[in-house]
mmCIF file of the N, C-alpha and C atoms, coordinates in Angstrom:
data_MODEL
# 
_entry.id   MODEL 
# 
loop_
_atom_site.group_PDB 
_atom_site.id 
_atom_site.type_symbol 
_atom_site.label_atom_id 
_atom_site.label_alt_id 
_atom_site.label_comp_id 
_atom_site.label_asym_id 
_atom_site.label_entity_id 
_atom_site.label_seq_id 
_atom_site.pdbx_PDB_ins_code 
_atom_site.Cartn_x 
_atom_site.Cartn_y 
_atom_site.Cartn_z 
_atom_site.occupancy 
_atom_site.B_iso_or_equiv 
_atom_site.pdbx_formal_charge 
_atom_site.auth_seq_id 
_atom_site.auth_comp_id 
_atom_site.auth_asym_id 
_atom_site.auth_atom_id 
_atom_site.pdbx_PDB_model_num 
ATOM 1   N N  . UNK A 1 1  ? -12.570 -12.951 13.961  1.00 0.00 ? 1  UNK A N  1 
ATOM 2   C CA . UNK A 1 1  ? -11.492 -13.289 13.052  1.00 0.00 ? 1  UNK A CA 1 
ATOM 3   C C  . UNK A 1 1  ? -10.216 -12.572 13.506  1.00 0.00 ? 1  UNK A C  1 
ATOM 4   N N  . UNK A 1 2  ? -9.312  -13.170 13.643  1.00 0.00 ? 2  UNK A N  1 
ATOM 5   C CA . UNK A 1 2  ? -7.978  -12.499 14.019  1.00 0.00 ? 2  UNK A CA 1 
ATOM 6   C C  . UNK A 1 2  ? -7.410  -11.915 12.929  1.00 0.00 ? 2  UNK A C  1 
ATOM 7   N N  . UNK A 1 3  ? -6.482  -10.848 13.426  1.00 0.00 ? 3  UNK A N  1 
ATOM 8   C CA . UNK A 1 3  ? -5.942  -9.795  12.240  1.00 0.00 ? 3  UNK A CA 1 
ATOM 9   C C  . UNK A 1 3  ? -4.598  -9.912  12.369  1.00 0.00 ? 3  UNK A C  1 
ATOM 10  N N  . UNK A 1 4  ? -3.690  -9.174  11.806  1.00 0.00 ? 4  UNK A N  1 
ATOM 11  C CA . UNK A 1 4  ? -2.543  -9.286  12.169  1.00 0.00 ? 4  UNK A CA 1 
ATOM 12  C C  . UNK A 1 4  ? -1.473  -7.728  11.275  1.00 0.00 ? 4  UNK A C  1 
ATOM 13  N N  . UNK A 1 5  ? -0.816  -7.392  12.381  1.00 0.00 ? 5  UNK A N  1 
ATOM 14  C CA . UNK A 1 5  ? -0.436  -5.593  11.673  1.00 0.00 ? 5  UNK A CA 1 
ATOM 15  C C  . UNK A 1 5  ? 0.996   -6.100  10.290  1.00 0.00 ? 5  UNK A C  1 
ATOM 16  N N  . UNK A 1 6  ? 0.954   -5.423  9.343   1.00 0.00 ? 6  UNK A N  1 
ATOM 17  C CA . UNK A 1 6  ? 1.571   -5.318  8.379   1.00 0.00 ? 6  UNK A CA 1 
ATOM 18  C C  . UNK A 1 6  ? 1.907   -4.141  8.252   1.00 0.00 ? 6  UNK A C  1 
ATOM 19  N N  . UNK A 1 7  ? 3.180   -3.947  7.424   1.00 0.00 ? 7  UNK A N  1 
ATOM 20  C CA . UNK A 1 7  ? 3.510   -3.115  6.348   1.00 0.00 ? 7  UNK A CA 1 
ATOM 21  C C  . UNK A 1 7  ? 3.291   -3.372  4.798   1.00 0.00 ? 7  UNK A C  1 
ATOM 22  N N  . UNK A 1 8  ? 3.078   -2.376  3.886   1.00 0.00 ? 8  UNK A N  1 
ATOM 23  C CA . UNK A 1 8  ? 2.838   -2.283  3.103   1.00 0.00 ? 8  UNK A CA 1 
ATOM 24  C C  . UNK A 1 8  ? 3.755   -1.432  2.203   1.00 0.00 ? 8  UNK A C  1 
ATOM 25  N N  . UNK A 1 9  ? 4.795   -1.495  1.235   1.00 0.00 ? 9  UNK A N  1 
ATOM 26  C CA . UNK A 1 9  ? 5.659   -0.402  0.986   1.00 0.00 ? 9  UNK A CA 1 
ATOM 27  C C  . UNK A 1 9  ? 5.424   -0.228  -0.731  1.00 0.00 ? 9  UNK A C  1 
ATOM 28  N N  . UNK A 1 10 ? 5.063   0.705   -0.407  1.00 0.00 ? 10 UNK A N  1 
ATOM 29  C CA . UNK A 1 10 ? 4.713   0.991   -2.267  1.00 0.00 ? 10 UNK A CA 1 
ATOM 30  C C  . UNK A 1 10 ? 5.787   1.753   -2.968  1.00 0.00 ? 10 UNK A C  1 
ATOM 31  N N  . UNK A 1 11 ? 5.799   1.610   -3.822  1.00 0.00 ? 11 UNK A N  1 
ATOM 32  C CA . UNK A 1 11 ? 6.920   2.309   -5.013  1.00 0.00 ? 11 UNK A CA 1 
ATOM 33  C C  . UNK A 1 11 ? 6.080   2.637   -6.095  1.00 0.00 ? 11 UNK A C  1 
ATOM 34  N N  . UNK A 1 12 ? 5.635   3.798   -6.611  1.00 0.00 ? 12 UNK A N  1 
ATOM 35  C CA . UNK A 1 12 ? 5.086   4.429   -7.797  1.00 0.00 ? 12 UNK A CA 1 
ATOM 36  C C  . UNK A 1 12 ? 5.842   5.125   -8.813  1.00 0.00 ? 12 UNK A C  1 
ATOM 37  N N  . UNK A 1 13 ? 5.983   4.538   -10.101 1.00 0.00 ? 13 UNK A N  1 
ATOM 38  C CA . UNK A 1 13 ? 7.022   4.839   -10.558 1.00 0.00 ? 13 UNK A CA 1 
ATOM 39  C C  . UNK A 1 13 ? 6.431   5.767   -12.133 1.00 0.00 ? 13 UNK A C  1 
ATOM 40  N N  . UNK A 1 14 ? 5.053   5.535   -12.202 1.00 0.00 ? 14 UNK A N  1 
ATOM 41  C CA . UNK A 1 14 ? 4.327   5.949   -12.821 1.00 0.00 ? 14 UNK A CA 1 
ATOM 42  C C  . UNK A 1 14 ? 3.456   7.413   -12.172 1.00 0.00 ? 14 UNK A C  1 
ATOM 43  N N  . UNK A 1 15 ? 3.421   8.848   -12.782 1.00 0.00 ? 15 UNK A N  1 
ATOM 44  C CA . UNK A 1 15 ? 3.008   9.305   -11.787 1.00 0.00 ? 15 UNK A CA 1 
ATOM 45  C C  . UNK A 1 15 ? 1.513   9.329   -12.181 1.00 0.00 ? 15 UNK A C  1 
ATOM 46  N N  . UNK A 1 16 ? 0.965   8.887   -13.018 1.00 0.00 ? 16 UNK A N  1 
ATOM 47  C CA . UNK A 1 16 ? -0.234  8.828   -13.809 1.00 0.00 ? 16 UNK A CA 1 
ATOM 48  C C  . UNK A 1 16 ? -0.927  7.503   -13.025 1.00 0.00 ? 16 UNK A C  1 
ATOM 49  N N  . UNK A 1 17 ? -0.491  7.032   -12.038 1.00 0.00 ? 17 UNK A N  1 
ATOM 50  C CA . UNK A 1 17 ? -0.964  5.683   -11.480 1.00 0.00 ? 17 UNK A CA 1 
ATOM 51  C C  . UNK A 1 17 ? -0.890  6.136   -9.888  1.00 0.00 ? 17 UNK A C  1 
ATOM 52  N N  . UNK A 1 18 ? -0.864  7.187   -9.653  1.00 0.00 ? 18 UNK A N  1 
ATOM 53  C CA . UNK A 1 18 ? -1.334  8.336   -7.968  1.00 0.00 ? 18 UNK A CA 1 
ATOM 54  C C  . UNK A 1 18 ? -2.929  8.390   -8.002  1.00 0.00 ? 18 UNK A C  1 
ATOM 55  N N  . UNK A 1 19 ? -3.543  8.466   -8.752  1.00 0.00 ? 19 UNK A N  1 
ATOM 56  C CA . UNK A 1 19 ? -5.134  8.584   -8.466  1.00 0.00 ? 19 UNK A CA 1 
ATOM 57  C C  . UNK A 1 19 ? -5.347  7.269   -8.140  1.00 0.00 ? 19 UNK A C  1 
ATOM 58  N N  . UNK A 1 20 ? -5.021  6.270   -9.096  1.00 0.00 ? 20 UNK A N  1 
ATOM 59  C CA . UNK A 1 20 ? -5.526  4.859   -9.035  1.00 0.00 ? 20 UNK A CA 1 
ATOM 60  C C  . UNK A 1 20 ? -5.040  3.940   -7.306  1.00 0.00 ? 20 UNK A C  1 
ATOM 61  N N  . UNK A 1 21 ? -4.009  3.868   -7.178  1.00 0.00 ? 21 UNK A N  1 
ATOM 62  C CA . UNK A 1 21 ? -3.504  3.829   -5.874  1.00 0.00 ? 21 UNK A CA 1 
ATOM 63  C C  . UNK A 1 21 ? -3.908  4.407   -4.769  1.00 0.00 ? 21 UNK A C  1 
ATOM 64  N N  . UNK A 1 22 ? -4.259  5.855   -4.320  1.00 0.00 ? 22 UNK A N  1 
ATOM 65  C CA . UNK A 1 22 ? -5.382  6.378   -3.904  1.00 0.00 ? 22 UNK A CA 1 
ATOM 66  C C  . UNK A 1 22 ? -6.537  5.998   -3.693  1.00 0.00 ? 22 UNK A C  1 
ATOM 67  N N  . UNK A 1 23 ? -6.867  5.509   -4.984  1.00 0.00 ? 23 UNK A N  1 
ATOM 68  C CA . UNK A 1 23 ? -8.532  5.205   -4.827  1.00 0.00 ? 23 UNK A CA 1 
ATOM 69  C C  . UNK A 1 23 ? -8.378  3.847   -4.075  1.00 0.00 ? 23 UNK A C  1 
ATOM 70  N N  . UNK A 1 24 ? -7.633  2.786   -3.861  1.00 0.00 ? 24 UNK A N  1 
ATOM 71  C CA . UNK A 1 24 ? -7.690  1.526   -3.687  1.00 0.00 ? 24 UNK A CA 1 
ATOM 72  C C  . UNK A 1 24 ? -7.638  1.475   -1.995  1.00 0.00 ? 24 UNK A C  1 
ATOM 73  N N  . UNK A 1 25 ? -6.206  2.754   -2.100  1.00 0.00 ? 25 UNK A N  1 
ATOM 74  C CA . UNK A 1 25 ? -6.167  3.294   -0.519  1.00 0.00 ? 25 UNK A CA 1 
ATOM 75  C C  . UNK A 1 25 ? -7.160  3.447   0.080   1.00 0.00 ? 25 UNK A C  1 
ATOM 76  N N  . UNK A 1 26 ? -8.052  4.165   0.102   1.00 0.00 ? 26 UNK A N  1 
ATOM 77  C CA . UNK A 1 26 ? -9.672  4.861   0.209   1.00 0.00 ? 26 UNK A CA 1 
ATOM 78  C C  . UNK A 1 26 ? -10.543 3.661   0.544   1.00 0.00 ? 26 UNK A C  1 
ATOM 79  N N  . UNK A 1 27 ? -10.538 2.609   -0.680  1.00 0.00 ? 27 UNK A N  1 
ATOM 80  C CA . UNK A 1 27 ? -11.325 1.503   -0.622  1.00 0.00 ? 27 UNK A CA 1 
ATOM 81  C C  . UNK A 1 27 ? -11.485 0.385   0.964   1.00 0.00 ? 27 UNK A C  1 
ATOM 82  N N  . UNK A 1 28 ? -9.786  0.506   0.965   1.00 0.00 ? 28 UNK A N  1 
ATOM 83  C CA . UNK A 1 28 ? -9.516  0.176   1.997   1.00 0.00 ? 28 UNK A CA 1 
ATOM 84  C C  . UNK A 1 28 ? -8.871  1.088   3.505   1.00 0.00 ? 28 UNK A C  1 
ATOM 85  N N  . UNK A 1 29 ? -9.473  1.736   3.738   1.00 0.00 ? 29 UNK A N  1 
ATOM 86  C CA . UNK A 1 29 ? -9.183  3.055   4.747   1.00 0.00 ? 29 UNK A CA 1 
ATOM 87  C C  . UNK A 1 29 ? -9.592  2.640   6.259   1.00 0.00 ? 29 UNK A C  1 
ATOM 88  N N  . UNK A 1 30 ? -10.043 1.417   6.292   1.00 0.00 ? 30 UNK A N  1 
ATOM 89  C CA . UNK A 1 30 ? -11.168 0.983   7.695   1.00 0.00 ? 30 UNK A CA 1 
ATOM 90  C C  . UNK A 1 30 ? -10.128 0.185   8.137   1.00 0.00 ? 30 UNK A C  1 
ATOM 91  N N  . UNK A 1 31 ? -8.955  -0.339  7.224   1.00 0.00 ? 31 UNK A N  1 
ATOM 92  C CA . UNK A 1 31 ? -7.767  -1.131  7.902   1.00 0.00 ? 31 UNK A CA 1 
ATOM 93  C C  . UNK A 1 31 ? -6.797  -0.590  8.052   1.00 0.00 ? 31 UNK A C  1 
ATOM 94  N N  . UNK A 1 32 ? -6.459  1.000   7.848   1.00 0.00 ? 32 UNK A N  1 
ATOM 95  C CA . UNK A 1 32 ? -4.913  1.605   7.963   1.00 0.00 ? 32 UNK A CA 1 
ATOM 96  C C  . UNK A 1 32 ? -4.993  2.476   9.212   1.00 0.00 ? 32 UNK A C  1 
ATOM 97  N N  . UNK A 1 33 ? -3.746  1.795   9.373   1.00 0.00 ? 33 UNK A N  1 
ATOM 98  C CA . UNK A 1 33 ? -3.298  2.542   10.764  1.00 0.00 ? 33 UNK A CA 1 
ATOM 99  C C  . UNK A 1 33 ? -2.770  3.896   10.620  1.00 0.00 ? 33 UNK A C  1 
ATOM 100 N N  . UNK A 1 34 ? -1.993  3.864   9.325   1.00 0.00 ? 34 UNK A N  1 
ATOM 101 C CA . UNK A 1 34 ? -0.923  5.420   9.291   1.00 0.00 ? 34 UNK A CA 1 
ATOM 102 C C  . UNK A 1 34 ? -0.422  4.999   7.641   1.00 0.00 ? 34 UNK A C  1 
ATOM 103 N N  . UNK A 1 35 ? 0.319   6.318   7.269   1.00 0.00 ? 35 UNK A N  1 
ATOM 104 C CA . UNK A 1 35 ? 0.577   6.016   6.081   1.00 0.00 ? 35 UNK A CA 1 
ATOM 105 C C  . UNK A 1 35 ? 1.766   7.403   5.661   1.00 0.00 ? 35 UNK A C  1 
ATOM 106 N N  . UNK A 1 36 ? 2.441   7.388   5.299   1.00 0.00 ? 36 UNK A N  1 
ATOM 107 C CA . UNK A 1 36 ? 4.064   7.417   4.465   1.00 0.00 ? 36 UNK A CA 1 
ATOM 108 C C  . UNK A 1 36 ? 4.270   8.252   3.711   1.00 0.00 ? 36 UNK A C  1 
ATOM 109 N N  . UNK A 1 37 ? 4.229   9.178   2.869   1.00 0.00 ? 37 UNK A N  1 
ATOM 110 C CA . UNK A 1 37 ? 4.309   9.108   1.730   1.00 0.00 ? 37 UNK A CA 1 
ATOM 111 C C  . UNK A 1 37 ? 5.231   10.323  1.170   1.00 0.00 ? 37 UNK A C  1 
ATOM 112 N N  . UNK A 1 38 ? 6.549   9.499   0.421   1.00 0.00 ? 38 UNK A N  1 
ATOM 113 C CA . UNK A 1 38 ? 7.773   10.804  0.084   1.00 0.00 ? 38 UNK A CA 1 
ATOM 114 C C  . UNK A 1 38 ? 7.851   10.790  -0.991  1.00 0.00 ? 38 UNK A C  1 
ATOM 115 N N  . UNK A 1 39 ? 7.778   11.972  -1.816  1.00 0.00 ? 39 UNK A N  1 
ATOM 116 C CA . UNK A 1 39 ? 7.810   12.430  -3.442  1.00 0.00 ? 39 UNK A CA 1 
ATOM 117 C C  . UNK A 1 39 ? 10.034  12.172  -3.717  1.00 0.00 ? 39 UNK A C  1 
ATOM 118 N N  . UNK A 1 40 ? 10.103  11.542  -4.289  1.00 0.00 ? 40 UNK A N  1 
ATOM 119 C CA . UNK A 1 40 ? 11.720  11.375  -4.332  1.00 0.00 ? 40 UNK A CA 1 
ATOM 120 C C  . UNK A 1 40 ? 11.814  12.037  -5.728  1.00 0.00 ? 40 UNK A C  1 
ATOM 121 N N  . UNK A 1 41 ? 12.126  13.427  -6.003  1.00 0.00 ? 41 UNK A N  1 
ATOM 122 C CA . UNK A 1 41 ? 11.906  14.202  -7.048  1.00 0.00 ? 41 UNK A CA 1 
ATOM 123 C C  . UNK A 1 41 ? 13.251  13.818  -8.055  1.00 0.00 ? 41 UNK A C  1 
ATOM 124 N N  . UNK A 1 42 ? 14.221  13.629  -7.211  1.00 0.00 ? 42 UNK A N  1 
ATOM 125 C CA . UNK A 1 42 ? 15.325  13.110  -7.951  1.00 0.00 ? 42 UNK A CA 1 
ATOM 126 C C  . UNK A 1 42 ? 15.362  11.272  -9.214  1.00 0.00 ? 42 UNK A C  1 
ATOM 127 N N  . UNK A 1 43 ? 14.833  11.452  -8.685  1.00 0.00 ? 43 UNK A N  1 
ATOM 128 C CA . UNK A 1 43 ? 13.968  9.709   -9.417  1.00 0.00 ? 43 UNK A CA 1 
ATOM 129 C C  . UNK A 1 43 ? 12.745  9.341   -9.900  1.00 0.00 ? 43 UNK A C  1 
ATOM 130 N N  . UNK A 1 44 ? 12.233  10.680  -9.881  1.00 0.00 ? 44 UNK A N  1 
ATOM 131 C CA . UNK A 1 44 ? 10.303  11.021  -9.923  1.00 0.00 ? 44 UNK A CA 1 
ATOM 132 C C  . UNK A 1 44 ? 10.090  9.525   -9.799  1.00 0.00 ? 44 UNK A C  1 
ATOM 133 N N  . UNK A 1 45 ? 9.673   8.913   -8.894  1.00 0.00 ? 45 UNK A N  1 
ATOM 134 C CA . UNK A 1 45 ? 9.226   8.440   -8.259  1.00 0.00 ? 45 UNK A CA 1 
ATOM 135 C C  . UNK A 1 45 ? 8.591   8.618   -6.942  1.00 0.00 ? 45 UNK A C  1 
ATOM 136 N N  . UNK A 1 46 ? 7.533   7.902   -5.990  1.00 0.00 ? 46 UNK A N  1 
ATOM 137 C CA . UNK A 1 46 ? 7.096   8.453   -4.817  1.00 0.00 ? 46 UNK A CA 1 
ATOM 138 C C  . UNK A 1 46 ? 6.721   6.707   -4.204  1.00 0.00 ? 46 UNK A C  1 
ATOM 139 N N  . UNK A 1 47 ? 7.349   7.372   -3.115  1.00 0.00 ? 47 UNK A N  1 
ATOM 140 C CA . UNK A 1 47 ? 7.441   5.960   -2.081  1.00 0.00 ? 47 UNK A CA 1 
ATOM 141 C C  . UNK A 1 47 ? 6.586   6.009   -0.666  1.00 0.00 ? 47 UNK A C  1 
ATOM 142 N N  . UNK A 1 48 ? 5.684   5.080   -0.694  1.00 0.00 ? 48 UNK A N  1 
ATOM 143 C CA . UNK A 1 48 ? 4.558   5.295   0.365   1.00 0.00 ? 48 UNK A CA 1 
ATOM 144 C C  . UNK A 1 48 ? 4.825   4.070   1.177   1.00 0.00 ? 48 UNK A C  1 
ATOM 145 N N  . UNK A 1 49 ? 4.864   4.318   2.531   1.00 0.00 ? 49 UNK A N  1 
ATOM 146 C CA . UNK A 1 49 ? 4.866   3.306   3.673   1.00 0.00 ? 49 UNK A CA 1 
ATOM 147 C C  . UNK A 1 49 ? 3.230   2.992   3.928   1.00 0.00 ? 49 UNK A C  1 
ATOM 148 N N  . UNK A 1 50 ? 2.537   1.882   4.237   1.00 0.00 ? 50 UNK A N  1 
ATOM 149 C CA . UNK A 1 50 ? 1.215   1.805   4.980   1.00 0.00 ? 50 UNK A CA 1 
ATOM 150 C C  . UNK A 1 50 ? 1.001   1.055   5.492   1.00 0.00 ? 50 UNK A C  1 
ATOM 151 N N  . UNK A 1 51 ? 0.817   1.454   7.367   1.00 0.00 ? 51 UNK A N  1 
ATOM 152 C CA . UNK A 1 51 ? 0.528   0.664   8.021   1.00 0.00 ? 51 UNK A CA 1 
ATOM 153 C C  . UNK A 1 51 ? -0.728  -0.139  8.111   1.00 0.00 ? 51 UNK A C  1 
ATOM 154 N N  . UNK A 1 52 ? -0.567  -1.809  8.478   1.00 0.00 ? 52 UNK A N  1 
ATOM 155 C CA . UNK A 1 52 ? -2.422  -1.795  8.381   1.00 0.00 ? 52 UNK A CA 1 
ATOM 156 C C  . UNK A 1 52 ? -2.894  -2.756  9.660   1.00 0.00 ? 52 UNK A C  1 
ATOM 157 N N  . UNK A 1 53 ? -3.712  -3.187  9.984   1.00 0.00 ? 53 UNK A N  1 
ATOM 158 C CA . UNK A 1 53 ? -4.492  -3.781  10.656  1.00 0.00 ? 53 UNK A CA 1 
ATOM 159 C C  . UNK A 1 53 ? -5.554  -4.436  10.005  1.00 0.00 ? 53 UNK A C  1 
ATOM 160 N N  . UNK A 1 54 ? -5.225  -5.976  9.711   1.00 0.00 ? 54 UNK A N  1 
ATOM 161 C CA . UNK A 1 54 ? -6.641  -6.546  9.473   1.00 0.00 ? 54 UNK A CA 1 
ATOM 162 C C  . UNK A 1 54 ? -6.692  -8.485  9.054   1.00 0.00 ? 54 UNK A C  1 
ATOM 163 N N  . UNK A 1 55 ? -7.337  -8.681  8.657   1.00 0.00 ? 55 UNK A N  1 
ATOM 164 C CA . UNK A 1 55 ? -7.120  -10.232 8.478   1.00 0.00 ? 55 UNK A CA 1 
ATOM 165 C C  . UNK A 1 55 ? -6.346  -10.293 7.186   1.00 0.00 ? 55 UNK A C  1 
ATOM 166 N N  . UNK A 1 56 ? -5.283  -11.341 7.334   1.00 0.00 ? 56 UNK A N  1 
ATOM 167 C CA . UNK A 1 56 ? -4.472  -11.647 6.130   1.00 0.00 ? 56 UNK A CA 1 
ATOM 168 C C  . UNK A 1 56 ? -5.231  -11.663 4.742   1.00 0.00 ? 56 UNK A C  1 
ATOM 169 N N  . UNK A 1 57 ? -6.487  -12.196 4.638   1.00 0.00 ? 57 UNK A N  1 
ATOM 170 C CA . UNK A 1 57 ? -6.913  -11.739 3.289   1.00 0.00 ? 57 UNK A CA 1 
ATOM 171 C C  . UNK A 1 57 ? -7.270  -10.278 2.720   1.00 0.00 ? 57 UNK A C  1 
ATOM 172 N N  . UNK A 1 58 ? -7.398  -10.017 3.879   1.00 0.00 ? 58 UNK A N  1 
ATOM 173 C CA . UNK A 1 58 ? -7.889  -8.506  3.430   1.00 0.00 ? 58 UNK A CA 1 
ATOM 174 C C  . UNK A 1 58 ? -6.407  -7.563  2.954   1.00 0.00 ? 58 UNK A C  1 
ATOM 175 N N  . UNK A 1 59 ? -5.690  -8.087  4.021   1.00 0.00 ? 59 UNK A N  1 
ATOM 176 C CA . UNK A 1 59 ? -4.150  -7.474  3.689   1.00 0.00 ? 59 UNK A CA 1 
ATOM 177 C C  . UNK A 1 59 ? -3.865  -7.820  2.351   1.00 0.00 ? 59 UNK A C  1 
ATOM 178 N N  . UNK A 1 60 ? -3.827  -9.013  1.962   1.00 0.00 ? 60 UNK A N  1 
ATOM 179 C CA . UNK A 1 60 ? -3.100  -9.617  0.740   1.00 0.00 ? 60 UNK A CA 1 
ATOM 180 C C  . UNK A 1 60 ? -4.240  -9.253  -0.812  1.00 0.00 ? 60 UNK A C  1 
ATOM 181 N N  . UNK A 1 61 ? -5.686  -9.038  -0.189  1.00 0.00 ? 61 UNK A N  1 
ATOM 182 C CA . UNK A 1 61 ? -6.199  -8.338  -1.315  1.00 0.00 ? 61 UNK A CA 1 
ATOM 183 C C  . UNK A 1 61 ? -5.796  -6.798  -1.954  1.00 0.00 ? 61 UNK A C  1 
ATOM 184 N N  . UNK A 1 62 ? -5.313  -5.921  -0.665  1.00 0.00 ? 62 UNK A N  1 
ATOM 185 C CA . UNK A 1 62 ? -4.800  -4.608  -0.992  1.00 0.00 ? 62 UNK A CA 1 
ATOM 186 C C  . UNK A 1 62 ? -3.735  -4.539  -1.063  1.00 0.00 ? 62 UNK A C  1 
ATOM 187 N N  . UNK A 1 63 ? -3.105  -5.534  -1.337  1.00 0.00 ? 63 UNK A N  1 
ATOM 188 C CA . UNK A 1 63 ? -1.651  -5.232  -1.599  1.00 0.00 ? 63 UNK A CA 1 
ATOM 189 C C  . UNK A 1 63 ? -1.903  -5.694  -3.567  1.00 0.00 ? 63 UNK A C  1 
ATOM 190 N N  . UNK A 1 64 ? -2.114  -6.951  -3.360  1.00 0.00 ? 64 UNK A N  1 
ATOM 191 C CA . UNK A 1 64 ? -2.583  -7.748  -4.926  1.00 0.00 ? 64 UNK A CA 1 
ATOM 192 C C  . UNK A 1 64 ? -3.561  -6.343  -5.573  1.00 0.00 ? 64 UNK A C  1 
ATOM 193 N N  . UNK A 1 65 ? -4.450  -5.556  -5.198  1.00 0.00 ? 65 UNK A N  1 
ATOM 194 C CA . UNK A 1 65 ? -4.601  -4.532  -6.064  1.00 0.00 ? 65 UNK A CA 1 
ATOM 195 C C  . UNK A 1 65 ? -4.167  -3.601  -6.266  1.00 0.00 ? 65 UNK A C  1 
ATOM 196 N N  . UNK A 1 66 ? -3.107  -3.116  -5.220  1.00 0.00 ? 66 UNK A N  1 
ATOM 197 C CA . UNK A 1 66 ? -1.918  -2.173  -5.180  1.00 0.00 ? 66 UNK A CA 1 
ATOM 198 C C  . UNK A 1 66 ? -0.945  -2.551  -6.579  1.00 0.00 ? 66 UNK A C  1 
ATOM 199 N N  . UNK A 1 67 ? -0.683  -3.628  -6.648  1.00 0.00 ? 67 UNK A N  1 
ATOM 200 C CA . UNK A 1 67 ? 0.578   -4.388  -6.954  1.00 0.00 ? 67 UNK A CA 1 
ATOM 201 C C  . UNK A 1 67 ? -0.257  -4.501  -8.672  1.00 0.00 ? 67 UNK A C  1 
ATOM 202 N N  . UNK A 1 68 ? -1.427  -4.500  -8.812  1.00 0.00 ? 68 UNK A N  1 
ATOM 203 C CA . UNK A 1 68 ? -2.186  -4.746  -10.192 1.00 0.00 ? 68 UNK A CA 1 
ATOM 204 C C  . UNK A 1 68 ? -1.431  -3.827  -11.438 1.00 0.00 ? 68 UNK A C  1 
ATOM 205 N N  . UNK A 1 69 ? -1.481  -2.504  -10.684 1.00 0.00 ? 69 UNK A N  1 
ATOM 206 C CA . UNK A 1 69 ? -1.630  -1.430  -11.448 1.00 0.00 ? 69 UNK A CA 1 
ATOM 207 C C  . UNK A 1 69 ? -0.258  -1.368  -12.013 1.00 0.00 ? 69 UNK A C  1 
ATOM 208 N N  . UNK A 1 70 ? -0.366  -0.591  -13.537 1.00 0.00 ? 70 UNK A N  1 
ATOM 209 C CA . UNK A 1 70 ? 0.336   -0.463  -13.811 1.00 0.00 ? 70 UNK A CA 1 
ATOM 210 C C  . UNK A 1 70 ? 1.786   0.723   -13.538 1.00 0.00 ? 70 UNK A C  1 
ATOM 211 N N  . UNK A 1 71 ? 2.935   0.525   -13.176 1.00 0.00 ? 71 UNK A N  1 
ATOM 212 C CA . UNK A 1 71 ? 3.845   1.114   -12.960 1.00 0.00 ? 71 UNK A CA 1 
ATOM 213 C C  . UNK A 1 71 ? 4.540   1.364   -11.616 1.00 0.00 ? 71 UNK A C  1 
ATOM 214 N N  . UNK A 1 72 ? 3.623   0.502   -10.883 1.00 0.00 ? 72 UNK A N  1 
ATOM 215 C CA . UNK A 1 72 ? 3.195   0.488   -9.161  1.00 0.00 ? 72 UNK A CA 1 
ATOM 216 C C  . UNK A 1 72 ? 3.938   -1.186  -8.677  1.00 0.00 ? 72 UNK A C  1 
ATOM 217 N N  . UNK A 1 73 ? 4.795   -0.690  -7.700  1.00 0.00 ? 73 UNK A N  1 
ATOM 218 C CA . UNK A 1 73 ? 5.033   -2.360  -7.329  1.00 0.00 ? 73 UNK A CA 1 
ATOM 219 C C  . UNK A 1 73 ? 5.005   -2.217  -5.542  1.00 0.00 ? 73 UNK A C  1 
ATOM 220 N N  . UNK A 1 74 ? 4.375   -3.601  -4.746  1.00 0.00 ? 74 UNK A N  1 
ATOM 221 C CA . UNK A 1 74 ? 3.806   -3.623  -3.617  1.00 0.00 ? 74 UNK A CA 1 
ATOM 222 C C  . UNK A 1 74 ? 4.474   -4.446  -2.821  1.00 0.00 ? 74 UNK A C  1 
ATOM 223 N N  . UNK A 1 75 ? 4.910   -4.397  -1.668  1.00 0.00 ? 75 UNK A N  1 
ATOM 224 C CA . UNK A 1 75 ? 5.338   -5.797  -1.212  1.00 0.00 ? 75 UNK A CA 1 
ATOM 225 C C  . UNK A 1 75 ? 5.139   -5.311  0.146   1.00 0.00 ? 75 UNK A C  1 
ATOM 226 N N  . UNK A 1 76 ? 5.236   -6.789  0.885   1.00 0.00 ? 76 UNK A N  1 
ATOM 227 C CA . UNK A 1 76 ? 4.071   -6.689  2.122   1.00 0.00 ? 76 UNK A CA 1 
ATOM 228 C C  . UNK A 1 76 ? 4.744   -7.508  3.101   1.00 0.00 ? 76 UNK A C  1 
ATOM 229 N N  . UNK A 1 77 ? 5.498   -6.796  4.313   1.00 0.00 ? 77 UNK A N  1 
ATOM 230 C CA . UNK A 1 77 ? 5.870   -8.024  5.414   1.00 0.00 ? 77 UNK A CA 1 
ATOM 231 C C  . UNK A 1 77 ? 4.807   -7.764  6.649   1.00 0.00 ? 77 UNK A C  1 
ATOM 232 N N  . UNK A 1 78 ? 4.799   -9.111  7.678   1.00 0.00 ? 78 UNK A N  1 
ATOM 233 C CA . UNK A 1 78 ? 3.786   -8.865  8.561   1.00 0.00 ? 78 UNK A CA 1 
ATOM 234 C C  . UNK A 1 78 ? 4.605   -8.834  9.924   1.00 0.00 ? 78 UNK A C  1 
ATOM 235 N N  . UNK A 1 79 ? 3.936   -8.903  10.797  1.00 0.00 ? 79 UNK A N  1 
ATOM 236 C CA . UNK A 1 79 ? 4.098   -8.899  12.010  1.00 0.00 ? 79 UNK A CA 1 
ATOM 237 C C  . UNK A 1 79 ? 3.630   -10.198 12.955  1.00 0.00 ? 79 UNK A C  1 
ATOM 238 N N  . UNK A 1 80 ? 4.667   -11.281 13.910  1.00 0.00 ? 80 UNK A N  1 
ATOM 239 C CA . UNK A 1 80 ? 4.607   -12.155 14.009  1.00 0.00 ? 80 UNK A CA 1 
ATOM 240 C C  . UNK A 1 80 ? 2.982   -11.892 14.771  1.00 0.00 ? 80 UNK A C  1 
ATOM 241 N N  . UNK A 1 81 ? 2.218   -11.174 15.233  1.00 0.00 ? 81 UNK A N  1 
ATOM 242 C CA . UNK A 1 81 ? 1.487   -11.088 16.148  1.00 0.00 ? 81 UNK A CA 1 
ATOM 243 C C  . UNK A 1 81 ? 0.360   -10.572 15.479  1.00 0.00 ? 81 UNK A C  1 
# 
C-alpha cells in the first residue's frame, strides 16, 4: 500500500485535552516521523507540529481523532509524493 508524508499541525487550546491528544499520539506512534511541540504561555495555548508517514487513511483517521476532541483543532496538508 503506498503512503504518503504529511503534516499534521495541532492547536490545543484546552490544557485539560494534553493527555487525550497524547494518548491518540501513542496510538498512532508506528507512523510519526518527528514531532513539534511549543507551550505559547502568552495565549496558554500549545502548538504541536507532526510529521507522519503512512497511507492516507491512516493519516486522515489521526487527524479526525485529533480534531474529535474537545478544545483541540487539527488540520492536515500532504506531500505531493
Amino acid at each position: 500500500m503506498d503512503t504518503r508524508v504529511a503534516l499534521i499541525s495541532i492547536i490545543v487550546e484546552e490544557g485539560s485535552a494534553t493527555d487525550e491528544v497524547n494518548a491518540v499520539l501513542h496510538e498512532f506512534n508506528s507512523i510519526i516521523i518527528g514531532r513539534m511541540g511549543i507551550p505559547y504561555r502568552k495565549k496558554d495555548i500549545g502548538i504541536i507540529s507532526i510529521a507522519v508517514d503512512g497511507t492516507q487513511d491512516t493519516i486522515n483517521t489521526l487527524a479526525g481523532n485529533i480534531g474529535k476532541i474537545d478544545g483541540v483543532t487539527a488540520k492536515t496538508i500532504y506531500s505531493q509524493k
